[in-house]
DOMAR-597237 format. One record per atom (N, C-alpha, C): x, y, z. Coordinates in steps of 0.05 Angstrom, whole numbers, plus 5000, padded with zeros to 4 digits. Each point is the difference from the previous one (the first is absolute). Layout:
<nodes>
XYZ ...
</nodes>
This chain:
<nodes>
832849807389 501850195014 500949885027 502850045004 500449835030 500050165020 500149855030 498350225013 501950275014 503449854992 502150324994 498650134994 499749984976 499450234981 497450085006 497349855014 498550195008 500450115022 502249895022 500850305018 500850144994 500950044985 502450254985 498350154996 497749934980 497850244986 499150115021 499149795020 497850095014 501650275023 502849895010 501550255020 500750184985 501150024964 500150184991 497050284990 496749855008 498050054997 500850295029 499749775023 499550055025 502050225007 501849964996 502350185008 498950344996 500250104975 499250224994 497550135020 498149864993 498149995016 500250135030 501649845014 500150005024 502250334994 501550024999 502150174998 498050244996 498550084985 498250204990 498049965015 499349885022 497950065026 501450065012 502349915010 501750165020 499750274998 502050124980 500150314978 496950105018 498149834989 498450155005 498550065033 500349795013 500750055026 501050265014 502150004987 501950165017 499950225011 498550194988 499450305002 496349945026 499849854997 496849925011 499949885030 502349905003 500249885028 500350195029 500150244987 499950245031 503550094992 500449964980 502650144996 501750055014 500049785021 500949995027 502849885006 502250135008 502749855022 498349745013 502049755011 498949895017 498750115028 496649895001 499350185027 496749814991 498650065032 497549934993 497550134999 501050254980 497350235000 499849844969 497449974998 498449854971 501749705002 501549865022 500249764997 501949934985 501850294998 502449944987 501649784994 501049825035 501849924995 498649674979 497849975005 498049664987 500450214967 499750184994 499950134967 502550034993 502750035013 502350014987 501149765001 498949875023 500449594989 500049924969 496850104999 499049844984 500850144968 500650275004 501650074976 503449944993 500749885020 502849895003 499649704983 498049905011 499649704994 498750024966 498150184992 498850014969 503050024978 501550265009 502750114977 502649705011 500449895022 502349794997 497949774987 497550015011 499649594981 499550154970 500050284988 501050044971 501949964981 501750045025 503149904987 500149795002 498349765021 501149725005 499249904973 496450074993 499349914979 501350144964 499550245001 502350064972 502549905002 501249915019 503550064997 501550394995 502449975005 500750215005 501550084972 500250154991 500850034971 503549894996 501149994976 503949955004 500450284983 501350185019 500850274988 503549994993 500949735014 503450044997 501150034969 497949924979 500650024974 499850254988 499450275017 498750184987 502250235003 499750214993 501150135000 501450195024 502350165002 501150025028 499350205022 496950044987 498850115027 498849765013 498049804976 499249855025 501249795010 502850044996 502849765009 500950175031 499250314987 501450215036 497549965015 497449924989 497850055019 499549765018 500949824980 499449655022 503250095017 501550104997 502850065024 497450085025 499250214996 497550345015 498949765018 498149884977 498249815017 501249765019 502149884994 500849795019 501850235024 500550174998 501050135026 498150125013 497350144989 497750035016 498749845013 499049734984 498749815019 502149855018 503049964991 501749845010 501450105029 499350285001 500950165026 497849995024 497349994989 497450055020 500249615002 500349794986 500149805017 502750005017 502250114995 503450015016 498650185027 498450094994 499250265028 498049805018 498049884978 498149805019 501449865021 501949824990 501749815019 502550105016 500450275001 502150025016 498450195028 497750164989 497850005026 498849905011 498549764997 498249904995 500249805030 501849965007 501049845029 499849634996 500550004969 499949765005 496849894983 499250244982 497749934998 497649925017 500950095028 497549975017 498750215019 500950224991 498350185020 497650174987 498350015017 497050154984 500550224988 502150125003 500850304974 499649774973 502649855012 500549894967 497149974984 498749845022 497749904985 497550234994 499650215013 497950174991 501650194984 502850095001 500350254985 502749964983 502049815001 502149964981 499249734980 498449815010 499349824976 497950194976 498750095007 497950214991 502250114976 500850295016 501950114992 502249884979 500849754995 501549874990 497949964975 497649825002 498449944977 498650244981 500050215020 499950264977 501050044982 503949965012 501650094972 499849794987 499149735004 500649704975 498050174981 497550035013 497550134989 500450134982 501950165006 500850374978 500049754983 503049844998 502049944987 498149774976 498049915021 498249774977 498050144983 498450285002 499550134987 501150124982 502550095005 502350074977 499749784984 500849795008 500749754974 498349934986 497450015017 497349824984 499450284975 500550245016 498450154973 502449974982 502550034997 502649964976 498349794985 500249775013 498849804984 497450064980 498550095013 497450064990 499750164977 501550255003 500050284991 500949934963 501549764997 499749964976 498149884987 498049965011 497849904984 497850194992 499950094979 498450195001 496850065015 498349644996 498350065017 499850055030 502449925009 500449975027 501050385006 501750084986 500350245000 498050225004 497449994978 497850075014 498350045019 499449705008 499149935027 501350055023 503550155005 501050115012 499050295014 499650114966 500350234997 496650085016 498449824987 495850025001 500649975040 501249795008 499549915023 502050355023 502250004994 500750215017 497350274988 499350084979 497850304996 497849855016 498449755003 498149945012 501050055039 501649845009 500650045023 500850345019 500950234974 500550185005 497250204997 498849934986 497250145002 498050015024 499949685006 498949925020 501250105027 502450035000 501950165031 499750384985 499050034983 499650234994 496550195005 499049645001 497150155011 499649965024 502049805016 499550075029 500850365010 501550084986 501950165020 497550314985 499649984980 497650174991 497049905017 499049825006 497750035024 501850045022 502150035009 500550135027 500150254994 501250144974 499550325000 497650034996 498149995001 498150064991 497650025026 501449875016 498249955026 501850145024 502650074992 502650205026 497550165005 501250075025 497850225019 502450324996 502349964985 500350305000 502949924970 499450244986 502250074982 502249935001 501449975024 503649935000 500349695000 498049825008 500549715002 500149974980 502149775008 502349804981 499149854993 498749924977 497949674997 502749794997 499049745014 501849734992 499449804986 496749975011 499449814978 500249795016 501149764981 501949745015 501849955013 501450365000 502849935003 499650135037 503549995003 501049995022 499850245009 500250194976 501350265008 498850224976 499950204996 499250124980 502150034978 503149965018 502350014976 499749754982 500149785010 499349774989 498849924989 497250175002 498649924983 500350194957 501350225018 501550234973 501549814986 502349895025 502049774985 498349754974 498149935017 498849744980 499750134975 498150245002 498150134981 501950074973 502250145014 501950144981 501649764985 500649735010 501949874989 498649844970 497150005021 497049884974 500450214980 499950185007 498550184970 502649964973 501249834994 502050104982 498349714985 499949785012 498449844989 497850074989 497850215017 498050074988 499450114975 502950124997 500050224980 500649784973 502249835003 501149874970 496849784996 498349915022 497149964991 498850134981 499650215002 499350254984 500950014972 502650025002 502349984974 500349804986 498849745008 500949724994 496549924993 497850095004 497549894990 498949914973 499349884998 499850024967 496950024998 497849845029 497449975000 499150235014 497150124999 498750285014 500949805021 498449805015 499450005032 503150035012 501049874994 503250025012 500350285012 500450154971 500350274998 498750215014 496849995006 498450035015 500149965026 501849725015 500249955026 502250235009 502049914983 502750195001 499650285016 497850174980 499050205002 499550155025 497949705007 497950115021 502150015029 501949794994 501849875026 502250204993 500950284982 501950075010 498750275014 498150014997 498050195006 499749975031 499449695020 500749985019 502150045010 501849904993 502550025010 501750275005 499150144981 500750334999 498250085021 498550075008 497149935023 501549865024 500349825004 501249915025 502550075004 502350034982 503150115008 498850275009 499050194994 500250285015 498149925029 497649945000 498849915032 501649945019 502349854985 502949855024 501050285014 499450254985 502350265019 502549874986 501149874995 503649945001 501150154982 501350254997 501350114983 501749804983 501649875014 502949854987 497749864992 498249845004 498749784981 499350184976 497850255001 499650064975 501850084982 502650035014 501850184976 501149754995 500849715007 500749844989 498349824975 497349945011 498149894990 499550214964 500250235009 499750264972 502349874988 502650055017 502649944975 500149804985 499149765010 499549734995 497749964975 498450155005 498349974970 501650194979 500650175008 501650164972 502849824992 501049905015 502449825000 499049784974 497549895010 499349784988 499250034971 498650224989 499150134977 503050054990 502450175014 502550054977 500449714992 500349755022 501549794987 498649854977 497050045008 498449884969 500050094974 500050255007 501450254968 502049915001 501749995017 503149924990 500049734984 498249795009 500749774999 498549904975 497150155000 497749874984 498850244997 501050224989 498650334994 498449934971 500749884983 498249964970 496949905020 499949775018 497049935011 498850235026 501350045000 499250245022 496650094998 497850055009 498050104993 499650215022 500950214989 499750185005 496750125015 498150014984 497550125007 499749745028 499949744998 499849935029 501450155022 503149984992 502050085023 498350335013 498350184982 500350205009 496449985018 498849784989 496549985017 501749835023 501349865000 501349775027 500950285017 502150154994 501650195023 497450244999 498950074990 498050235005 497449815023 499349825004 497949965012 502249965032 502449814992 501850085028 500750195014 500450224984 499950265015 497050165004 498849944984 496750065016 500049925026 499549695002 500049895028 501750105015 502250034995 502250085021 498650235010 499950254991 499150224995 498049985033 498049814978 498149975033 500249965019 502849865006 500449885025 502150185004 501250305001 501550124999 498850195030 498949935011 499950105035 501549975020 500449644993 501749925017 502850104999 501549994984 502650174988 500450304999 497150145010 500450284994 500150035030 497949935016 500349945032 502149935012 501449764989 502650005008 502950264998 499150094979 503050194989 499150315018 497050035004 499050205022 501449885031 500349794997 501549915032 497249805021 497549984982 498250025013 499949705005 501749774992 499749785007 501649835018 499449765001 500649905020 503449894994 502149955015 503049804983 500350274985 500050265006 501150154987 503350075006 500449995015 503550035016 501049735006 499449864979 501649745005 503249984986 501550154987 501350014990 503249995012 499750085024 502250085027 499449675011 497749945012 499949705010 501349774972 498850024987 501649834971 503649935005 500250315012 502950064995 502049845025 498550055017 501549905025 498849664994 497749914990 499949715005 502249884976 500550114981 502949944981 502250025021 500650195013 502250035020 500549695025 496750045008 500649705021 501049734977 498650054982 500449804989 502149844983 501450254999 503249974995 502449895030 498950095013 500649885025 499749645009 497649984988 498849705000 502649864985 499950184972 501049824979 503749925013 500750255011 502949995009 501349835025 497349845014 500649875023 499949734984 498749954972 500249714993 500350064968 501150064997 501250124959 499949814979 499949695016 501449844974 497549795008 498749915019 497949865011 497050084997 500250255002 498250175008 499049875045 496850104992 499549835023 497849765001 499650004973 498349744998 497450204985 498749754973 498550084983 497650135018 499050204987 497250035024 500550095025 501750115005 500449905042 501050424989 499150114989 500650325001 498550085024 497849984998 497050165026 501349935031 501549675002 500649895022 502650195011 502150004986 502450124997 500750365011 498250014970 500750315005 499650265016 498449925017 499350115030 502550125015 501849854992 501849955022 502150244982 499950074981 502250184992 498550244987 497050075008 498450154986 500750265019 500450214980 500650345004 497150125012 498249914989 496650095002 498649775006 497050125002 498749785006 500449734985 499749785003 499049764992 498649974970 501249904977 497349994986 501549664984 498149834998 500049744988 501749944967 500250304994 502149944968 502350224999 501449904992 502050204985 499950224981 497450034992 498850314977 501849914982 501749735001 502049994978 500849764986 499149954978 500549684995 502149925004 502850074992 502049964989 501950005036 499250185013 501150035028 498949715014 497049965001 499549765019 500749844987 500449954977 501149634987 503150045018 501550234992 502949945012 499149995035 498650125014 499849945025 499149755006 498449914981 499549715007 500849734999 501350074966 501449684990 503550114994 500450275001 502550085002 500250154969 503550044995 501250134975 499249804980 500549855003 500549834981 496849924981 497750045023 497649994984 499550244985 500750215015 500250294984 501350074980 503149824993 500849994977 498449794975 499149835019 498649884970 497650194984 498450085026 498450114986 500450284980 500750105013 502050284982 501149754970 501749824996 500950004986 497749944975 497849755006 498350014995 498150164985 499850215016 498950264988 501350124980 502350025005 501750194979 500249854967 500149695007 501649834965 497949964995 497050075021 497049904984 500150354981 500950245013 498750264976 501850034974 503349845010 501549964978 499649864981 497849765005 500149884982 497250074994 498150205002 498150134985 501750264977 501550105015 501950224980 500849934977 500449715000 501549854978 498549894978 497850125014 496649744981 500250214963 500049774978 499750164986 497450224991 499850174983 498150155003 498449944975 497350005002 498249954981 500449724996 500049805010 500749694994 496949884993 499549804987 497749914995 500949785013 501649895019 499449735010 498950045033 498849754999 498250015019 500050105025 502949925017 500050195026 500250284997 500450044979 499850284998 498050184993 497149884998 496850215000 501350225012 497550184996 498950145017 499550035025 499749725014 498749915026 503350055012 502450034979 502549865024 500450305003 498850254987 501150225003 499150145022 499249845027 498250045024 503250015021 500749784999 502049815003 502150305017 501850174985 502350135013 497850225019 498250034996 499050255015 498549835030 498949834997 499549835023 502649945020 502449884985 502549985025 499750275008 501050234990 501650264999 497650115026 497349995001 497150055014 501049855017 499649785013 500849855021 502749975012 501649984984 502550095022 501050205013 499450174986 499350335012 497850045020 498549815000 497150085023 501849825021 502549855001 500749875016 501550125017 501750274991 501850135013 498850195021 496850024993 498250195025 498249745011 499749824996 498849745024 499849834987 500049785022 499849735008 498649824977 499850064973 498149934977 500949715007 502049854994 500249715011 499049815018 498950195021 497649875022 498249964989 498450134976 498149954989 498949904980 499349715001 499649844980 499450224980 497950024988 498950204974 501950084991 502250195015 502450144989 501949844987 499849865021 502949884995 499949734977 498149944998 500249824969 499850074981 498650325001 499850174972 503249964994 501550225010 502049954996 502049764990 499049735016 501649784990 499349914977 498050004993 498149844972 500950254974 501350155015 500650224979 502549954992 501749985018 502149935003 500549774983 499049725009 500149794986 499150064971 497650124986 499850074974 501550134987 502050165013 502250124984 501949824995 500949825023 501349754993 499949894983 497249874987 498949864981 501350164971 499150345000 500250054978 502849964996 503150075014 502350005004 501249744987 499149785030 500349735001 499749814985 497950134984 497949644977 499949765015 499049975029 499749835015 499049844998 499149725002 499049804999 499349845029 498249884998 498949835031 502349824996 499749975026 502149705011 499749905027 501349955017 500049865028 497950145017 498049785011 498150165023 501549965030 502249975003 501649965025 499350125014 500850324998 499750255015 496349985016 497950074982 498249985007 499749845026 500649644994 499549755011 501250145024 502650025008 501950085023 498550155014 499250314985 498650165013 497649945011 497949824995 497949905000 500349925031 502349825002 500149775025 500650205022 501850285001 499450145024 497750174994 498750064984 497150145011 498749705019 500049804985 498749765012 501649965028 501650035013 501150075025 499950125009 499250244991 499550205015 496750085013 498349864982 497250005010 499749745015 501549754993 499649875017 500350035043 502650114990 501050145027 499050145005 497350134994 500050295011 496949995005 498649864984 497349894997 499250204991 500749994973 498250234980 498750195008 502050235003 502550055013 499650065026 502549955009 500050175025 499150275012 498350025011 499650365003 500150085028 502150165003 500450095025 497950175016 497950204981 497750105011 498349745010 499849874987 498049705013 500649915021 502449955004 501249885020 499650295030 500150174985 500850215034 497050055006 498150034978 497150075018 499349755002 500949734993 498349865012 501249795026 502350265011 500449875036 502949804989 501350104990 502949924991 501750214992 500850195015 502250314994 502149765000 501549865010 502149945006 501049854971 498149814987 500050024973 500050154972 498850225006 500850204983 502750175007 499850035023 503650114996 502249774993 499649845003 502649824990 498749994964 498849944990 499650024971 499550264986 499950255017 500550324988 501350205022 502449925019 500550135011 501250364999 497150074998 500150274989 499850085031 500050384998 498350085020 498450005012 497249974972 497949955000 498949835012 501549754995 499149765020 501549955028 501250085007 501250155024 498950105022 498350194975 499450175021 495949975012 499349804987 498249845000 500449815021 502149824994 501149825016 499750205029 502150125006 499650195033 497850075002 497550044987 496650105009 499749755006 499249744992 499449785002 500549915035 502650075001 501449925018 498850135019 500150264999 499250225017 497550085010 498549764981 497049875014 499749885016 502049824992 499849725023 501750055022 501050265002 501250125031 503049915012 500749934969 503649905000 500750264993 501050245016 501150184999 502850024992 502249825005 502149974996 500449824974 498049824988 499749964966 499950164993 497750204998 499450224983 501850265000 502649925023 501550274995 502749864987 500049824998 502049824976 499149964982 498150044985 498449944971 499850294993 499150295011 500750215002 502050144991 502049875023 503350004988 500949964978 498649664990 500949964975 498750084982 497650214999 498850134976 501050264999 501750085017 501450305000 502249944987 501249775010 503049964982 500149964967 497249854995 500449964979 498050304982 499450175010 497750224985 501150255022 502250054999 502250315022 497250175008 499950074981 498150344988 497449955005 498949785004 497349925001 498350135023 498850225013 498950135020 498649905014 497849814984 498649815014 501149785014 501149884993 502049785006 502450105028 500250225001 501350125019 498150055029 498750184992 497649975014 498949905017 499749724990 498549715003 503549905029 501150024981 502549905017 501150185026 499550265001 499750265024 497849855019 497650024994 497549855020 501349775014 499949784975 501549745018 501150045015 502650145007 501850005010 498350155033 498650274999 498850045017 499049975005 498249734992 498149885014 501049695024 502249914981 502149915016 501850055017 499750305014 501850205010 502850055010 500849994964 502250064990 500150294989 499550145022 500050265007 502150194983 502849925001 501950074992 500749984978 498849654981 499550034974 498650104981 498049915022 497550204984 500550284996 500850145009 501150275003 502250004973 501949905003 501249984974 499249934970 498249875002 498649964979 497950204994 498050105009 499950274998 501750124979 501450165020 503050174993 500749874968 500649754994 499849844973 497950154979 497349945009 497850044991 499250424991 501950125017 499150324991 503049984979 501849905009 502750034976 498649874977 499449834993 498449924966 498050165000 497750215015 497750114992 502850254986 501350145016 500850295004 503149884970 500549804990 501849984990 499649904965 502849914987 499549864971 496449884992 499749815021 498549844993 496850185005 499950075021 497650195008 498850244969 502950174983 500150114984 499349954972 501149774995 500549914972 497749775014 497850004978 497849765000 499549954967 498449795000 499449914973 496150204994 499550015023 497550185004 499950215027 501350214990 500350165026 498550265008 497949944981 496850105013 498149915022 501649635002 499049955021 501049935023 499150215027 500850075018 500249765016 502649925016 499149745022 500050075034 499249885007 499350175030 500949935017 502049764999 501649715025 502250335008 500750124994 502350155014 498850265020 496550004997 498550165023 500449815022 500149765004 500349875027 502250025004 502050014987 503249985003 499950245016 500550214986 499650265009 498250015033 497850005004 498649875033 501749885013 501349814989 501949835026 502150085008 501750164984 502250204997 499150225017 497250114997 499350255019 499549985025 498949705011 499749905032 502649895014 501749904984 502349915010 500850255023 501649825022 499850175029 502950194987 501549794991 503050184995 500050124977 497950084993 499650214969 500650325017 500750094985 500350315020 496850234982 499950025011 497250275001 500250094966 501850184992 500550074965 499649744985 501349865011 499449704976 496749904997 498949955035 497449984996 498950174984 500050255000 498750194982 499949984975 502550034997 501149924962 498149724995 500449805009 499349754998 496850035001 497650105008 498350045000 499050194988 500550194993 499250114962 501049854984 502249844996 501149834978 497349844997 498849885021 497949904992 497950084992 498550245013 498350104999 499850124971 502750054986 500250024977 500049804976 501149795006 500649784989 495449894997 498549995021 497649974998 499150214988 499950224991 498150194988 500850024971 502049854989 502049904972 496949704999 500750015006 497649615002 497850154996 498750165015 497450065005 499450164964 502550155001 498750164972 500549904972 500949794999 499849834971 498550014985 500850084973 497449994980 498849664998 496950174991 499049684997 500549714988 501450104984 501549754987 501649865013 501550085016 501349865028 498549985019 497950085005 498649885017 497849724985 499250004990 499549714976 502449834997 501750065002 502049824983 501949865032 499350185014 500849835034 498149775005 496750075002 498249844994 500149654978 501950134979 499049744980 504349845010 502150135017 502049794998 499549895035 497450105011 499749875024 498649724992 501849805021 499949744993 496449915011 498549864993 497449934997 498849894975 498449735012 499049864974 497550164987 498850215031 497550114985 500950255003 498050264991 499650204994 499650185035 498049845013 499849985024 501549985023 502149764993 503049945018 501850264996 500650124982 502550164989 498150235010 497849995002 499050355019 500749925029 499249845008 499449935036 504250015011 501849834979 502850085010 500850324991 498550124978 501450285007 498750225013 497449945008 499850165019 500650025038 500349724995 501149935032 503950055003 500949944972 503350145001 498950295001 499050154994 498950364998 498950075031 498149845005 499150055030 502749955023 502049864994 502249955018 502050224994 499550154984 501750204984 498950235016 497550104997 498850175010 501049955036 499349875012 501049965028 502850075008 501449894982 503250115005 500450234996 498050144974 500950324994 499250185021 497849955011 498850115022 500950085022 501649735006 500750025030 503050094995 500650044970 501950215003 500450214994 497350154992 499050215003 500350185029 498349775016 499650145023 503149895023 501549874994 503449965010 501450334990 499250004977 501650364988 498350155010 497650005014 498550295014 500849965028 501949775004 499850015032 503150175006 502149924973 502850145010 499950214980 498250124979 500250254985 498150155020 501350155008 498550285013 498350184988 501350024977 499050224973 496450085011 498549735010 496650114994 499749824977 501449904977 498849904976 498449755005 497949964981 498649815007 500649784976 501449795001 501749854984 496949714993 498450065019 496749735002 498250074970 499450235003 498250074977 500849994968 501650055001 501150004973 500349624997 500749925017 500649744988 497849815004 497850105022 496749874993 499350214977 499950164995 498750124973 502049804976 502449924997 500649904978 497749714999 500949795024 499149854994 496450014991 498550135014 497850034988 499750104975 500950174984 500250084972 500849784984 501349855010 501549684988 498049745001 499150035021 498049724995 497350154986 499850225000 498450124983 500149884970 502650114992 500749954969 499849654995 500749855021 501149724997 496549865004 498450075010 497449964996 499150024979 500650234983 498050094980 501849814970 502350035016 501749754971 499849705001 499149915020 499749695007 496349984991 498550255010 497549944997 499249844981 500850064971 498749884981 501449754991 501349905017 500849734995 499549735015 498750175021 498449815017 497049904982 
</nodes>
């Protein structure tokens, strides 16, 4: 044998291989956007680097021979990936500024990523054993993200929590769950051995079990439609093999489990959980974000660079995604990536419509009748969030995508170009960045100035001005301030932070204005419409104080302005417990210990301000009312409750 030919065997061995650890990766890595909670950004490296050296080693399939969906789909795909590299280089400054390198090279190798997962599974998906091992590897990886998110229900401290699991979010994790189960199910339908059939079983049993724990309405009603979806097309397609008595022990033990985990979902629809009124914030972050898209339409603003960006045209608070796949690709890489993908989508279900019915040839099992209910599940979970940030999601989808291709297409391997190409900027991109770059590393360890130029968010902004505002550069920290307000409007804290500076640098007159800033976002759009608006924030009781001592405030205003607060604190004080926990677990701290010691010293500075404007309203209300007691009786009834809820976790 020459030793061609034993590379050939050996990358055509390897290839699969590697491609089907990825798969299985994906859902396991913290189900995470780029970020460094579970070490995200070193785990979406390294799942970037497993799915492109797949394609380097299989080669990428030749679909141009196939039929004229997958002739419209290679159009989809070269305008999707061909727009997010046109977006890399026209932001990018030349290829040299630390965005490029922490968040648009990134951003860029994601979509090669989609696009090399698409191809490697086309290729694959006609082999029947490889077809399997598709099918075994996504029910194994979805079980396993199905028993994380079941030991977190199982251990919630109250009924309405949202289990995640691995994931980011509790929607996201609905999204993964729901897009899996259609696979799970043609497992089931497609077994011929007990154990198979048996795993099937037990794993749709989880999965039904973890989609309701998530709370996500739209996930369960999608994830439900999606298995009934998947059963009409196998009757449709393959009804003579159909086995019935499984189909009905597989969906009866899923709705058992479900059943059980049916607290979370009943707590929610009682109102009793947490992200219950998120539906109005959804709405306005589509609104900024159409805004985004209309200042750069045809460019976008560069792959990845959404979180950096959209601050600046956001209606409401701040939040890092678009709730919308299809909105942040066009905000990011422009129309033109948004037309590919749309088109993509559409000639991949046309050319399932067209599949004949009952076929005994091979792309057409059982296993392919997973295939239209997986796109139809995932691109629909795309229109309520960001499923494309998230590895797990977002390759379900592509590998789905690409297997419909296959069945369409009759694809064959060919050129590993794509992969190789893609390969050399992941390999540039960790070289430059030193596996990887992380802007949290860089700012706690005595470098802010480096993390804002490689994530110039708020966030690091507004880090950046504390840093500063240590080392007693008052006039840094009210220009880093500045620039975390400009880029995050609505942000309270960030306002705040930037009010002090200013009067600590006594800029009396700005500070004052800023203020004034700071009660218009509490009292306005953004103050109203939240993504969690159970939980009370307290930056506009100081606002309110500085507004009430001001010399040129007139007497009625102080007044007004000092119940606004006094009110605004007894809203904080009476929070159900769940918001009082859940302030606890998004305060920043590596320990359990840190995240008590900063919120009770932000509460103790809270209490001081309420106080002394308690007794500021007993000095110009005549009435006799005693405005002190009520608001020492709140706080003591409060650290009461917040003792007895922290207790057992110390």
């Amino acid at each position: 044998m020459s030793t061609s030919e034993t590379q050939s065997n050996l990358t055509a061995k390897l290839g699969p291989i590697v491609f089907l650890l990825a798969m299985l990766l994906a859902p396991l890595i913290g189900g995470n956007p780029a970020g460094e909670q579970f070490g995200g950004d070193a785990a979406l490296h390294a799942l970037r680097f497993l799915m492109l050296l797949a394609a380097t080693l299989t080669g990428i399939p030749s679909l141009l021979k196939g039929t004229w969906p997958a002739r419209a789909a290679w159009l989809g795909l070269v305008l999707y990936g061909g727009s997010a590299v046109a977006s890399l280089l026209i932001h990018s400054k030349g290829l040299t500024s630390q965005v490029f390198l922490f968040t648009m090279l990134p951003g860029t190798l994601d979509i090669l990523t989609h696009i090399a997962a698409c191809l490697v599974a086309a290729g694959l998906w006609l082999v029947p054993e490889q077809r399997q091992r598709i099918v075994d590897i996504i029910q194994l990886g979805a079980s396993i993200a199905a028993g994380s998110i079941l030991l977190e229900a199982i251990s919630a401290p109250d009924a309405g929590h949202r289990s995640v699991g691995t994931f980011f979010s509790p929607n996201f994790a609905a999204g993964f769950i729901g897009a899996a189960l259609p696979f799970v199910v043609v497992q089931l339908l497609g077994a011929t051995a007990a154990p198979r059939r048996i795993t099937a079983i037990i794993s749709l049993g989880m999965l039904g079990a973890a989609l309701v724990a998530t709370g996500s309405r739209g996930g369960i009603a999608l994830g439900v439609g999606g298995v009934l979806l998947t059963l009409l097309v196998a009757f449709i397609r393959d009804g003579i093999r159909v086995p019935i008595k499984w189909i009905g022990i597989g969906l009866g033990l899923f709705l058992i489990s479900a059943a059980m985990q049916s607290k979370t979902i009943l707590a929610r629809t009682a109102g009793g959980s947490t992200q219950e009124h998120s539906g109005q914030f959804r709405s306005e972050t589509w609104n900024g974000t159409i805004q985004m898209i209309q200042a750069s339409p045809i460019t976008g603003h560069g792959p990845g660079n959404f979180a950096n960006i959209y601050g600046k045209y956001a209606t409401v608070e701040w939040t890092g995604q678009a709730h919308n796949s299809y909105l942040q690709l066009a905000s990011e890489c422009g129309f033109p990536a948004l037309m590919g993908l749309l088109l993509i989508l559409v000639v991949t279900l046309a050319g399932q419509v067209r599949l004949p019915r009952k076929s005994t040839d091979a792309p057409f099992d059982v296993l392919s009748s997973a295939l239209p209910a997986v796109i139809i599940v995932a691109a629909a979970r795309g229109l309520l969030d960001s499923e494309s940030a998230i590895p797990g999601n977002a390759l379900l989808l592509w590998v789905a995508v690409g297997c419909s291709l296959a069945t369409a297409g009759r694809s064959r391997f060919g050129t590993p170009a794509f992969g190789i190409a893609s390969l050399l900027g992941l390999v540039m991109a960790s070289g430059a960045t030193g596996w990887p770059l992380n802007p949290t590393t860089a700012a706690t360890g005595g470098h802010p100035e480096i993390a804002v130029n490689s994530e110039p968010t708020a966030r690091r902004w507004y880090m950046f001005g504390k840093a500063l505002e240590t080392k007693g550069d008052l006039a840094g920290s009210v220009n880093a301030y500045r620039n975390a307000a400009e880029r995050d409007r609505n942000n309270q804290q960030v306002i705040r932070a930037l009010a002090e500076a200013q009067d600590a640098a006594g800029d009396t007159a700005g500070a004052l204005a800023t203020w004034t800033k700071l009660i218009d976002v509490e009292e306005g759009l953004p103050g109203k419409v939240k993504a969690i608006p159970e939980m009370t924030e307290t930056h506009a009781v100081f606002a309110y104080a500085k507004i009430a001592t001001a010399p040129e405030t007139s007497k009625d205003v102080k007044i007004a302005s000092l119940l606004k607060a006094l009110s605004l604190t007894e809203r904080y004080l009476n929070t159900s417990d769940v918001y009082i926990t859940m302030e606890l677990g998004q305060t920043n701290g590596s320990t359990l210990e840190q995240k008590l010691a900063k919120v009770r010293e932000r509460r103790a500075a809270l209490k001081v301000v309420a106080l002394k404007c308690a007794a500021d309203l007993m000095a110009l209300d005549t009435s006799g009312t005693n405005y002190e007691k009520p608001i020492e009786d709140a706080f003591t009834a409060y650290e009461a409750r917040f003792d007895r809820l922290v207790g057992g976790k110390l």
